[in-house]
C-alpha positions, -999 to 999 in steps of 0.1 A, spaced: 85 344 436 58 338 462 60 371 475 49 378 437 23 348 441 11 359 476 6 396 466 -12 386 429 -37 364 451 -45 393 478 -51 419 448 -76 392 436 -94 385 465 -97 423 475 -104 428 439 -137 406 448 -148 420 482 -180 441 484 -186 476 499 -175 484 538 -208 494 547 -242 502 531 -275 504 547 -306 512 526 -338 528 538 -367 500 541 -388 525 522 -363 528 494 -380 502 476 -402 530 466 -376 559 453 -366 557 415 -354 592 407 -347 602 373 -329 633 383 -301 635 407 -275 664 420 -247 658 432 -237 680 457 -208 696 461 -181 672 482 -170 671 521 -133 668 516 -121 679 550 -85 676 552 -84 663 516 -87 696 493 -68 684 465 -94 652 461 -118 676 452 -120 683 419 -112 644 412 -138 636 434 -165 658 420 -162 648 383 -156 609 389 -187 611 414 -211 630 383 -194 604 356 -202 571 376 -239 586 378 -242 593 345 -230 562 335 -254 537 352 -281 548 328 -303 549 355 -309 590 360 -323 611 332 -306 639 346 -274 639 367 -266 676 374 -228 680 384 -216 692 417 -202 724 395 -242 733 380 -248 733 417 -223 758 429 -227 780 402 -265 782 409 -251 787 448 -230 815 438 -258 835 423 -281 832 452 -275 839 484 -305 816 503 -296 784 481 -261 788 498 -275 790 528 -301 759 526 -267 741 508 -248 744 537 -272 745 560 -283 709 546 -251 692 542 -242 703 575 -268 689 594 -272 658 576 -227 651 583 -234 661 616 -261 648 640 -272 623 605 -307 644 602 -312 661 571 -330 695 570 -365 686 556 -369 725 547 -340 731 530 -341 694 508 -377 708 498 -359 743 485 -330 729 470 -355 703 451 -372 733 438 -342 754 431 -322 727 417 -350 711 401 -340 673 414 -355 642 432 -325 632 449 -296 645 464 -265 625 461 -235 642 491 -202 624 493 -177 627 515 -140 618 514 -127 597 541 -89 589 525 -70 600 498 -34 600 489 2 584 495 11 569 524 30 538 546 15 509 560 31 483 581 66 495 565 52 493 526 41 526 503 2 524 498 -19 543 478 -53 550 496 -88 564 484 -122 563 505 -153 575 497 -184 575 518 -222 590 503 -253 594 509 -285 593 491 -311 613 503 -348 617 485 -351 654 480 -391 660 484 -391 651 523 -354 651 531 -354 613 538 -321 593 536 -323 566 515 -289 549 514 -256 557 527 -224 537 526 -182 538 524 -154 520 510 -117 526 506 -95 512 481 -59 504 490 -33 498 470 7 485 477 35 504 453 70 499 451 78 526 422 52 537 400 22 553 422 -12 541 416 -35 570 396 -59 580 427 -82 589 400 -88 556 390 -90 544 427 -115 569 432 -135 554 399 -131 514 416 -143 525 447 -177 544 429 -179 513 407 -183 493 443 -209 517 456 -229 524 428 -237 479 425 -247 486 463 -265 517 450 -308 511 453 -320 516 420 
């Protein structure tokens, strides 16, 4: 019984804990797009979180109320697939941007004008799945994005947070972990 008692209070408490990290742009202030993209995910090692990832990312936009316009992750690649040079300023941008943290002013101005958007919205998947820790079965989902203002390239916000979960039969639906742990962002979200 105070296993029970000790577990119920820890799921409350993380229940009540904020994001890992955010940091927000000082300019940010200034940046209310009404249409967003969501670019497609970095899911590294975790393929099978993609298509999970991709719709619960474009839902939890949608739902705020506070874009006009959220255009999914799978508008974008079919607009990729039909032209070779917004392929190339896609991967080209998401690229740079995950890897030295600099976005590619150039190719944020194209894909604006392609896409038609005022932000970019990239996420990238940090954990997902089934696993053990400290000898119990845990359920595990991280998320990490970034919000970038599409007319000059600028990142405006960027943040993480991963949900874990303890199981002893049933397995938590990593869908809906994936949905908490946008429901955390997007509060942190500059509107």
């Amino acid at each position: 019984m105070r296993k029970v008692v000790l577990f119920l209070f820890a799921a409350i408490l993380s229940g009540c804990a904020g994001v890992n990290f955010s940091q927000v742009n000082p300019e940010a202030k200034d940046f209310h797009p009404k249409t967003i993209a969501v670019m497609p995910a970095t899911v590294g090692e975790y393929e099978s979180s993609r298509d999970i990832i991709e719709q619960v990312i474009s839902s939890s936009l949608l739902k705020t109320g506070y874009f006009e316009n959220v255009i999914d992750s799978t508008s974008i690649k079919t607009q990729v697939a039909g032209s070779t040079e917004l392929a190339n300023d896609v991967s080209s941008f998401i690229q740079k941007l995950n890897t030295i943290g600099v976005a590619d002013t150039q190719a944020a101005a194209r894909i604006k004008t392609t896409v038609n958007t005022e932000a970019l919205f990239l996420t990238y998947v940090t954990s997902w799945g089934y696993g053990r820790s400290e000898g119990n079965k845990v359920a595990r989902v991280g998320l990490g994005v970034k919000l970038v203002n599409a007319e000059n390239g600028q990142l405006v916000w960027k943040a993480n947070h991963e949900v874990t979960e303890d199981y002893t039969i049933m397995k938590p639906n990593l869908s809906n972990m994936a949905k908490d742990v946008m429901s955390v962002l997007i509060k942190e979200m500059p509107r």
